[in-house]
C-alpha positions as CSV (number, residue, x, y, z in Angstrom):
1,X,102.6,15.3,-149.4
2,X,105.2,14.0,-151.4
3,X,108.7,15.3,-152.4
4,X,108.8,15.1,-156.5
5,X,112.8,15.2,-157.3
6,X,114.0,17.3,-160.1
7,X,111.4,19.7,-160.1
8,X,111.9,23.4,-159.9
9,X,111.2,24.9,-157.9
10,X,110.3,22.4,-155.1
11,X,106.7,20.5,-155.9
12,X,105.2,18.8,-154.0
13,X,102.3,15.6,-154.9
14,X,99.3,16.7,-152.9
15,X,97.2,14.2,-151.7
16,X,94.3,14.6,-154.0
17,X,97.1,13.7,-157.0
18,X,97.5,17.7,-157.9
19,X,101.4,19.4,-158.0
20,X,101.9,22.0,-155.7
21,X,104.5,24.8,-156.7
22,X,106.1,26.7,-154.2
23,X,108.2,29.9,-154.7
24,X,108.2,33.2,-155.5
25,X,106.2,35.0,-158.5
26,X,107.6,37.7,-160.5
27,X,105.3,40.6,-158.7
28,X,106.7,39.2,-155.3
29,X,110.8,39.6,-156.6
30,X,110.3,42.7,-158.3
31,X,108.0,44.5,-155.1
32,X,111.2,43.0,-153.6
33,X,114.1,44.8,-155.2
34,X,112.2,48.0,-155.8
35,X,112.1,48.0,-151.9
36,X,115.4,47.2,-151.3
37,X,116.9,49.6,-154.2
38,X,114.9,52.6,-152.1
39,X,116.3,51.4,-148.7
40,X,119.8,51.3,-150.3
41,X,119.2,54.9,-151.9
42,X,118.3,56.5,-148.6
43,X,120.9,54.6,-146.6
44,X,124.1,54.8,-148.9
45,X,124.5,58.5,-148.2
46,X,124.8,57.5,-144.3
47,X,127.7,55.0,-144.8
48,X,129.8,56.8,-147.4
49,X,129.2,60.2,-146.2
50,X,131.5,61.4,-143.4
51,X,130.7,64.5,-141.9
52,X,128.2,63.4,-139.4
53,X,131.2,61.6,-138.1
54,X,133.7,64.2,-138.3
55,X,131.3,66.4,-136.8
56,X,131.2,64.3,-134.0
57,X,134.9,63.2,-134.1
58,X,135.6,67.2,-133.7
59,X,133.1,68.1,-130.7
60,X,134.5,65.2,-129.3
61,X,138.0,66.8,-129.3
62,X,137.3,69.9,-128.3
63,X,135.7,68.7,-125.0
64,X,138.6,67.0,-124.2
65,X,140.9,69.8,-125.0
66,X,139.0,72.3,-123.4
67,X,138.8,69.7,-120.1
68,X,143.1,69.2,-120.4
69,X,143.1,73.3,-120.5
70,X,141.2,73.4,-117.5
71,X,143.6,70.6,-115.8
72,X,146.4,71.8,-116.9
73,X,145.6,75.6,-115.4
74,X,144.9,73.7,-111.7
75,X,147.9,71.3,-111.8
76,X,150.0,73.7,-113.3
77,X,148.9,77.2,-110.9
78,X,149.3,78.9,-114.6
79,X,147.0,80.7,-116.5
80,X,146.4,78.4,-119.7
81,X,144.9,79.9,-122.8
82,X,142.6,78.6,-125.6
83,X,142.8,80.2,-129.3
84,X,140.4,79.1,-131.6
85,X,140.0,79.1,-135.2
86,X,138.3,78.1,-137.9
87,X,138.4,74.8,-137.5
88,X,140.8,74.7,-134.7
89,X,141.5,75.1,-130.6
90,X,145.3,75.3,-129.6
91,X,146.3,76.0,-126.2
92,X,149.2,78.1,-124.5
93,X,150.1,79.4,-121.3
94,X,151.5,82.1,-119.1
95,X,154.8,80.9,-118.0
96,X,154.6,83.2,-115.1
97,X,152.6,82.2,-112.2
98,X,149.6,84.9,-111.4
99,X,150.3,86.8,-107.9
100,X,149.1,90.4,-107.0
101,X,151.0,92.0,-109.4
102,X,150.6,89.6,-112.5
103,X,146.4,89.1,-113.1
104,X,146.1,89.1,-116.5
105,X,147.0,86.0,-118.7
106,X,149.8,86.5,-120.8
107,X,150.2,83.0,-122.8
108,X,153.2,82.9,-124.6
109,X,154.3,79.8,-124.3
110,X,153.1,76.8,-126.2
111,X,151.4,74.3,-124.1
112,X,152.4,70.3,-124.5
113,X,149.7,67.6,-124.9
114,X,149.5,64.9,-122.7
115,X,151.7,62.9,-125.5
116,X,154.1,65.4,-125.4
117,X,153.5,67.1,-129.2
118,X,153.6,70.6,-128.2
119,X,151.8,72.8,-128.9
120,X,148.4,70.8,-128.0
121,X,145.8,71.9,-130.6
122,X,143.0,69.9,-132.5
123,X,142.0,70.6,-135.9
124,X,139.9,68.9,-138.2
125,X,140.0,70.2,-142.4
126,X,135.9,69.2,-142.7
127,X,134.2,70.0,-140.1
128,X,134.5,73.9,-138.2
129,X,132.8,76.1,-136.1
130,X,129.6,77.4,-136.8
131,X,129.5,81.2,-137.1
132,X,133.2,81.5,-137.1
133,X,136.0,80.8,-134.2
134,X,134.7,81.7,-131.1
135,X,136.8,84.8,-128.7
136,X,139.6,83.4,-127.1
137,X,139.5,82.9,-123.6
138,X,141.9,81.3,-120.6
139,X,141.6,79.1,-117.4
140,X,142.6,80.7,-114.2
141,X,145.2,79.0,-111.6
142,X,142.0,77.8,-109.9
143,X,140.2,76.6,-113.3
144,X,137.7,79.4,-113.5
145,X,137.0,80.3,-117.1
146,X,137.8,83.7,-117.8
147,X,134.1,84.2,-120.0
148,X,131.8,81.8,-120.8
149,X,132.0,80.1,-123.8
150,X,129.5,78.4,-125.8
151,X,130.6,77.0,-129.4
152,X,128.8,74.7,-132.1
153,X,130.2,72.6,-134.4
154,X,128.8,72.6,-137.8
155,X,126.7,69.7,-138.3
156,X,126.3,68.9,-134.8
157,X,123.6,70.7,-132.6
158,X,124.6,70.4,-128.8
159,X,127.2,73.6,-128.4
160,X,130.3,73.0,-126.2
161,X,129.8,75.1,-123.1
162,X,132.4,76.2,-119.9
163,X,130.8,78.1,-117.3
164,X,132.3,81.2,-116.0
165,X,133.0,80.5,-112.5
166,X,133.4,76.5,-111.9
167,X,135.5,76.1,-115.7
168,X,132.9,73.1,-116.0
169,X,133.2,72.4,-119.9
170,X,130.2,70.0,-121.2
């Protein structure tokens, strides 16, 4: 085969004398960009909507705050309480440390993050808790939960759990 130059698009000189074209035909681009305008219609929605991510974003945080309440309660022989709302955990303490006589959390005192900002508390404005904030509950000196607690973020199926008598939070 031989290159002819200035054709468009490339032709070739077969051997037998006859042009080859090669390229694409109309029915080939248009099958094309009807395929790619339906991938783009179902996939656009998943990059520019973001409450799949702040879904996760927000279970995310409220594992981790639930696991510093729990640490903080050990390291701290206090109790340490979690309030939720909303869209929103924030966690306090007891400033007195639990004896025979004191047994039941009393958290008045704000609690400080491990950045400092006190009070610690997570919030996110799109995403929330699904049936509505959850019963507040608090970690014993020995990081036993006082309940268990299972919550669900909207838009994200696996529920935040702490068992009752390990504080385990998962």
């Amino acid at each position: 085969m031989i290159r002819v130059p200035g054709k468009f698009p490339a032709a070739t000189l077969a051997d037998d004398g006859r042009f080859h074209q090669s390229g694409f035909t109309v029915v080939e681009l248009v099958t094309i960009m009807v395929i790619l305008g339906i991938i783009a219609a179902v996939a656009a929605p998943r990059f520019f909507g973001r409450n799949t991510f702040d879904s996760r974003s927000f279970y995310d945080q409220v594992i981790s705050t639930l696991r510093y309440a729990q640490k903080s309660a050990i390291a701290q022989r206090r109790f340490v309480c979690v309030a939720f709302t909303a869209n929103s955990v924030t966690l306090t303490y007891d400033p007195i440390a639990p004896s025979a006589t004191h047994t039941v959390a009393a958290c008045s005192a704000n609690l400080a993050g491990p950045t400092g900002h006190v009070p610690h508390s997570v919030s996110n404005s799109t995403a929330s808790f699904q049936g509505g904030a959850p019963a507040t509950f608090y970690f014993d000196a020995l990081g036993r939960a006082s309940a268990p607690v299972s919550v669900t973020v909207n838009g994200y199926a696996t529920p935040v759990t702490v068992e009752a008598e390990t504080g385990y939070v998962y």
